[in-house]
N, C-alpha and C positions, 0 to 999 in steps of 0.2 A: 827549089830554084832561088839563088841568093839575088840581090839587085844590088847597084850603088849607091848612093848615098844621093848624088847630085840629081840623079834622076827619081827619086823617092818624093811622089804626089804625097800633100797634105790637105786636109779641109779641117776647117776649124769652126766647130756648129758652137751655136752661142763663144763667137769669137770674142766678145767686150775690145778694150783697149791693145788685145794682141799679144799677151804677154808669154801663152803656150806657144802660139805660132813663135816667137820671137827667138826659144827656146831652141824649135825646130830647125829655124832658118836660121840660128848660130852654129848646128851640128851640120847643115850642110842638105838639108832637106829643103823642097821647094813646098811653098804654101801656095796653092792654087786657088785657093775661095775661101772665102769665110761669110758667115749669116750671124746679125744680132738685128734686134728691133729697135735699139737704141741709138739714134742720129751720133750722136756723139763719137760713139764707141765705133761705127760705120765709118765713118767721118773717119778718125786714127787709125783703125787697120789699114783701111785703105792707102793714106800716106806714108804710114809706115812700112808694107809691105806691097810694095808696086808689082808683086807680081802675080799678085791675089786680086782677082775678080770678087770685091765684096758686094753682099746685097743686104738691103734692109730689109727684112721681112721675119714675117712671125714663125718663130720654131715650129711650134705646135700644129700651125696650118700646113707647113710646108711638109711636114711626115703622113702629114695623111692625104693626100695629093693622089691626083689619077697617077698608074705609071709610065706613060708617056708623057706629063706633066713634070713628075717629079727625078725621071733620067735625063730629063733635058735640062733642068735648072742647078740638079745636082751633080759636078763630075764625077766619074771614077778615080777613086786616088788607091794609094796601097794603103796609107794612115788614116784616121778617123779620132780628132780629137775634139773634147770637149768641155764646157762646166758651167752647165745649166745652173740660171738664178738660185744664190741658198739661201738667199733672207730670211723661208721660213722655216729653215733648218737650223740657222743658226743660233749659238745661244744667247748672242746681245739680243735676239727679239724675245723679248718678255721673257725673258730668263731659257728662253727655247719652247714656249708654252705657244710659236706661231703654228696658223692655220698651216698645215702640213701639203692640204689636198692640191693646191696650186703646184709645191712643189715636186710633188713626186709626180704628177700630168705632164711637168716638161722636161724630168728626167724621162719618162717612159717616151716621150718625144724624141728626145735623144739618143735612143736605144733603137725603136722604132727604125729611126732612118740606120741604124749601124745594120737592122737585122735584114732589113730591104737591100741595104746593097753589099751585104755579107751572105746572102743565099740570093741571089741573082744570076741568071743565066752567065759565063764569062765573068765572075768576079775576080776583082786584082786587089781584094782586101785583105790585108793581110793582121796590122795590127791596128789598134783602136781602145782608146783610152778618156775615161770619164773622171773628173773633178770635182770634188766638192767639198764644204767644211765636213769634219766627225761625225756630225749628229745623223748625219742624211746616211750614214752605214746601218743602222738600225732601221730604215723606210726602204731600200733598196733587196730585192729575193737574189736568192744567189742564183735564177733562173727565170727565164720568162717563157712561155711557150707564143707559138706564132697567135695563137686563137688570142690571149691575153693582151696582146699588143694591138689586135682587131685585123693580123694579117689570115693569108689564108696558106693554109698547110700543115704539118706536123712537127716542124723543125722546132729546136730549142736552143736560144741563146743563153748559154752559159757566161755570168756578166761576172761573177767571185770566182776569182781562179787565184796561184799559190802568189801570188806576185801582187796582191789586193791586200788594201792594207791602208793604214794610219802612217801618212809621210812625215815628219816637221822638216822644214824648207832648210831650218837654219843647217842642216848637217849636210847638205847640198850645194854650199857656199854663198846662202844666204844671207845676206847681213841684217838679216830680225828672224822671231820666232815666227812660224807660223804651221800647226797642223793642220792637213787636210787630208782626206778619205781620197785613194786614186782606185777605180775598179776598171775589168774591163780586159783584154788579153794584151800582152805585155810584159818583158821581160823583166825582173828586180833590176831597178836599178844601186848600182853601186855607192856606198857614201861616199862622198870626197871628204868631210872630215869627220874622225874618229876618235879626236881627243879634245873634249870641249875645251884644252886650256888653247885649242887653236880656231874655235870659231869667234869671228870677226868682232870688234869693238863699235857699239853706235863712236863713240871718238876717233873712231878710224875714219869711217866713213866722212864723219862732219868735220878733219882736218883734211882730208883728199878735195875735198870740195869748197872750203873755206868760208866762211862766215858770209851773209849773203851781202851782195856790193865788194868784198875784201878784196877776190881776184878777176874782178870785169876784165884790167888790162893785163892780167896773166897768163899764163894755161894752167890749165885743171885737167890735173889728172884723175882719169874715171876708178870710183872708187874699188870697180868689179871687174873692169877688163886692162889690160896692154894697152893704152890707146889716151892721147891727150886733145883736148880741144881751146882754142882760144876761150878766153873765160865770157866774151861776151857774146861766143854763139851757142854757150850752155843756157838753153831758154830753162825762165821758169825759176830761176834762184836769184836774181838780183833784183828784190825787193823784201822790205821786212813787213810783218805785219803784226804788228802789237795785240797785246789782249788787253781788254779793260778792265778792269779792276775786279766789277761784279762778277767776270769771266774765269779767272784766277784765281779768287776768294773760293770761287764755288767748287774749280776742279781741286783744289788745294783739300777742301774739306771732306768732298767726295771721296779722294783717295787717302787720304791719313784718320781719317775719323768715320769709317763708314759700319758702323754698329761690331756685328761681329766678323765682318772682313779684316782681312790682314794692311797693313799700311804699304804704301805704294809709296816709291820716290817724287819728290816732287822738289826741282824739274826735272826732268828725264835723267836717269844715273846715266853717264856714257863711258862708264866705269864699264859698263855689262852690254849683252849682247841687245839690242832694240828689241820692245813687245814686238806685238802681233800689228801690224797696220791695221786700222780699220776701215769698213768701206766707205762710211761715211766722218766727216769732219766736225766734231762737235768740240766743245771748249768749256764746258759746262760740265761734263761728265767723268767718271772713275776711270774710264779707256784714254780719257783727253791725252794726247800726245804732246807734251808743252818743253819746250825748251829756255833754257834764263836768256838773257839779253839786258843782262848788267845788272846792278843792285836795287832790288824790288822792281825789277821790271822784266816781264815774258813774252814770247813769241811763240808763234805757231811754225811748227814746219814748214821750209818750201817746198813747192810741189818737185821739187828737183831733188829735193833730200829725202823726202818719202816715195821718191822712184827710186834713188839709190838702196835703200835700206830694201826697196822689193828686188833690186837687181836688174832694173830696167838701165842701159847703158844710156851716157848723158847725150847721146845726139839720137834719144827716141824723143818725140816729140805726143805732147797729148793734147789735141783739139777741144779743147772746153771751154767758153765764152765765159766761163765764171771760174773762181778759184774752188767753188765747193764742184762743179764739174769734173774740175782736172782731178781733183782728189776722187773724185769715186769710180772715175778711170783708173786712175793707180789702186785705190783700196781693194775692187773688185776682183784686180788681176790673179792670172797665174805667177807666179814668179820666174821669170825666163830662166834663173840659172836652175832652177827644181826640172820647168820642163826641159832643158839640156841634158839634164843626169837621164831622164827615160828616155829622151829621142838620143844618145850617146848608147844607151843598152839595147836598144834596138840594132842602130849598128853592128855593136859588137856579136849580138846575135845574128847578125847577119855575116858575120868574118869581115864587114870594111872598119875604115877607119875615119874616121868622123873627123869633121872639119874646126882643128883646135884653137886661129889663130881669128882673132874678130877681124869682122869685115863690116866695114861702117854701112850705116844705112843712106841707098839711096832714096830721097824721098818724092812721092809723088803729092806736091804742095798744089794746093787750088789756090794761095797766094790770099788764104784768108786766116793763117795759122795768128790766134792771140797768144803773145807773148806777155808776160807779165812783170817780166824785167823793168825796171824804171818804173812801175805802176807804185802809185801811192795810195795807199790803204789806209783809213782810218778805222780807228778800234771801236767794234760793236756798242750800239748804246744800248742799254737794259730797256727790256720791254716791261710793258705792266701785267700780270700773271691773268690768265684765264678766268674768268668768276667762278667756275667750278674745278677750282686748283686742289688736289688735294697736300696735305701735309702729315709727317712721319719724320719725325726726327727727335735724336734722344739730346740729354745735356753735352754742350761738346767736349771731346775728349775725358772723356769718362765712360772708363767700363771697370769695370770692380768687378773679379771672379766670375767671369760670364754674364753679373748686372746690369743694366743701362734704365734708366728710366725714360722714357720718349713721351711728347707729346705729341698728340695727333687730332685730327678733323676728320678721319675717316667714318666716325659714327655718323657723320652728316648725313642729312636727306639733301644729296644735290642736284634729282631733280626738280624739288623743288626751292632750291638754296634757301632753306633749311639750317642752318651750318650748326652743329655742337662741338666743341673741342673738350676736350680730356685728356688724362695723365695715365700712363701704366706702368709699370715695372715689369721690364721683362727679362729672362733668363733664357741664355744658352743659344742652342739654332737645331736648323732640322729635326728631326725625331725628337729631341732632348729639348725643344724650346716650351716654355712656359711662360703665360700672362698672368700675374699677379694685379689689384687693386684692393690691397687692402685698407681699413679704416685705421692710421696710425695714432696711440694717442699721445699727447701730450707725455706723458708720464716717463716715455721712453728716452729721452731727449733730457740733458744735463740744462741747471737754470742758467749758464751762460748761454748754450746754445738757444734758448727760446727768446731771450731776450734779443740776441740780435739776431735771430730768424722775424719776431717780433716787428722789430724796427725796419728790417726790411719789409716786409707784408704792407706796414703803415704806409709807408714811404711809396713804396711801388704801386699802392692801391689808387691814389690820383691820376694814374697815368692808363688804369684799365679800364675799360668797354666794354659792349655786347659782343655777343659770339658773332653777331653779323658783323658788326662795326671789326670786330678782330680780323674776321676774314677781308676784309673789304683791305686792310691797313697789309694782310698778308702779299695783300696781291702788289700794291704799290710796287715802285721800283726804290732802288738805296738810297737815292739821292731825295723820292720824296720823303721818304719817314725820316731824313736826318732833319732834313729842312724844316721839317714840322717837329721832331722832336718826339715822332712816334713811335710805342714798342707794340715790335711786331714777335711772331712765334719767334724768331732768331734770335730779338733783340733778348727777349726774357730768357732764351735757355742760357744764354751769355752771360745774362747780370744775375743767375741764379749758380751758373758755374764760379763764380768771382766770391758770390757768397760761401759758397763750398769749401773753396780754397781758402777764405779767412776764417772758416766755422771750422774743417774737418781735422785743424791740429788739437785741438780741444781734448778728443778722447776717440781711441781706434775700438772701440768694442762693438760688437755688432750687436744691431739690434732685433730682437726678438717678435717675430709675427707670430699670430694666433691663427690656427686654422683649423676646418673641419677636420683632417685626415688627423694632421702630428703638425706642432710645432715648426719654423723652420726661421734660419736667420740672415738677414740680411748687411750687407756691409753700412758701414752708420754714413756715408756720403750718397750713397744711394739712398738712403732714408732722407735724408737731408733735403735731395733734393726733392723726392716724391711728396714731402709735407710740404714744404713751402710753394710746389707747381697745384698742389690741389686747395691750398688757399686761396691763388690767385685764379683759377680758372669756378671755383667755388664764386667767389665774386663777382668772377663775370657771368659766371652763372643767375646771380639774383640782379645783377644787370638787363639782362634777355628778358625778363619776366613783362 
């Protein structure tokens, strides 16, 4: 039995900000409900699709519900979409080393209710579809039986079927990267682009839309659909929000200098297709999404330009009383044109024809939606680091043949701050990585280079402290150690790189370590730095005493 399109129920469990539903209701499907526990994200479905009954409430309670409890709060639809929390799936938490157990409790939540009202007396379920980042495909069985779920009976939901699989958005008319794992029954959807030389430009994107303030009195056209809007009722992009110095400095070094990672653009190439959004907005970090805003000067995305880049059309609006809100409404989402391509295969698997021409959204406003338009931002001011900060960090910009010497405070005892700092030499990564500290001697090293490694030692020895007092100066923020005149971990790996670059034209031959196994040799700028970071940290060594 085929159905229509228009009359094609959707529910959307852990709906967030709306972006599968939005997906759905561009191909011509109605969304009837949606469930998230998050005010925000409740708050945006809701206005955004007025024809969805959304509620706040907890996933995981609501699957295990009496069932007359849980057929009344839940309707029957033919679809069933989803994409339960993947914080601890994904791999920006702790490299993917998050507690796992929360996450897979509210996919199985998520399943749960597909498997309740997929063997139900009278079911009209037909297809049904699960989200989430990569990682969560390796936590997910490609079966669940009812007992496993805590239901009663023999049935088996088969959740991995031929159509399951690793998506990236961008081949979907996405305008940024983003994989994610979609499982669940459900037709392959078809790419819409096939020749990367035609997937989207972030500079496409940020000329449709124009510099933020540029086209208030204009129209803007949307960078993903047919369809234009007066430029001042594109909320959410006319205002700029600068970054501060210490904010820039740090993502700048994060991404071009970050040991044996590869160098990242910085600010954003809009030469290439946009990274992956992320869920949350930091400005500090190697994900930082930063864009220039004139000569030495950056900005953050607006939350309008990082909806564009997910494919959110510009007259969707997102309810967040804060700028880091609206971004984690957008970061979280599905991408509406990804979910278009599967609610569009569904269609076709049905023999109709899916509704191809945008239809603006009616909104149902509570007349309390913050806009950010006209809002003035001022740029983060640096905080002072936690007493028990640690630090890792090697000489900048410098690696030689897989070498970096780093110094670090991770030998510290920090609960009892404690603090030791120390120097290593290390080599390579993964499997192949190695920590060297060896005792280097004099001998190795030409009598120019000792002389002015020498003078430097003398000279920079006035200016060092105890391993506490070091830590203490780490924490500071930039403005106090300039003020004071203080060298902090940073300051030294800098005026030791500086030393480098007036020492290491001297002579390129490497230098020779001794070791238990065999012999093995080191590049001479690595050396370079390794002796003169272990004189100085030697001293504040006999400092501490």
């Amino acid at each position: 039995m085929h159905f229509r399109s228009n009359s094609v129920r959707v529910i959307d469990i852990f709906c967030g900000a709306g972006g599968f539903s939005e997906g759905f209701r561009q191909a011509g499907f109605e969304v009837i409900w949606g469930v998230d526990k998050w005010e925000p994200a409740v708050i945006t479905h809701r206005a955004n699709h007025p024809s969805s009954q959304t509620v706040m409430y907890d996933v995981e309670r609501l699957s295990l519900l009496p069932d007359e409890e849980f057929d009344e709060m839940i309707p029957d639809a033919e679809v069933i979409i989803g994409s339960p929390p993947c914080a601890a799936f994904s791999n920006s938490n702790k490299s993917g080393k998050g507690d796992k157990a929360e996450g897979i409790r509210l996919i199985e939540a998520f399943l749960r209710i597909v498997a309740r009202k997929k063997w139900k007396s009278g079911s009209i379920l037909r297809y049904w579809i699960l989200e989430n980042v990569p990682n969560s495909e390796n936590y997910i069985q490609d079966s669940y039986t009812a007992k496993y779920l805590g239901l009663e009976g023999d049935q088996i939901l088969q959740v991995k079927n031929t159509s399951s699989g690793i998506y990236n958005a961008v081949y979907y008319g996405v305008p940024s990267r983003r994989k994610r794992y979609f499982c669940g029954k459900f037709p392959h959807p078809e790419k819409t682009i096939t020749d990367k030389a035609d997937i989207v430009l972030l500079k496409e994107v940020l000329n449709r839309l124009g510099k933020p303030n540029e086209k208030y009195s204009e129209k803007i056209k949307d960078p993903n659909y047919e369809f234009e809007l007066d430029g001042k009722d594109v909320s959410d992009h006319h205002y700029i929000q600068k970054l501060a110095r210490h904010q820039w400095k740090t993502a700048k070094r994060m991404k071009q200098d970050k040991g044996y990672m590869g160098k990242m653009a910085f600010p954003e190439n809009i030469e290439k297709p946009a990274r992956t959004v992320m869920a949350s907005m930091t400005f500090g970090a190697r994900e930082s999404m930063i864009y220039g805003n004139g000569r030495g000067s950056y900005r953050a995305p607006t939350i309008r330009e990082i909806a564009s880049l997910m494919s959110f059309p510009i007259d969707y609006r997102f309810y967040g009383k804060s700028i880091g809100l609206k971004y984690r409404l957008v970061g979280n989402a599905v991408p509406p044109k990804m979910a278009y391509a599967l609610a569009k295969a569904i269609t076709l698997k049905e023999n109709i024809k899916p509704r191809e021409t945008y239809q603006p959204i009616i909104h149902r406003d509570n007349g309390h939606f913050f806009d950010l338009n006209g809002q003035k931002i001022s740029p983060a001011r640096e905080k002072r680091r936690h007493p028990k900060s640690r630090f890792k960090y090697h000489i900048p910009y410098l690696i030689v043949d897989t070498y970096r010497v780093e110094l670090t405070n991770h030998h510290s005892d920090f609960q009892n701050l404690d603090f030791k700092w120390g120097v290593e030499i290390h080599r390579s990564q993964g499997p192949k990585a190695r920590v060297f500290t060896p005792n280097l001697s004099r001998s190795v090293f030409t009598e120019e280079e000792l002389q002015k490694m020498d003078e430097f030692c003398n000279f920079l020895e006035k200016s060092l402290v105890s391993y506490d007092k070091f830590q203490m100066i780490y924490r500071m923020t930039t403005y106090e150690r300039r003020k004071q005149s203080l060298i902090g971990p940073f300051e030294l790996l800098y005026a030791v790189r500086d030393l480098i670059d007036n020492l290491a034209r001297t002579s390129n031959m490497s230098i020779r370590i001794k070791s238990p196994t065999a012999p093995f040799y080191i590049p001479r700028k690595i050396g370079i730095g390794y002796y003169v970071l272990c004189r100085a940290i030697n001293e504040m060594e006999k400092l501490s005493l």
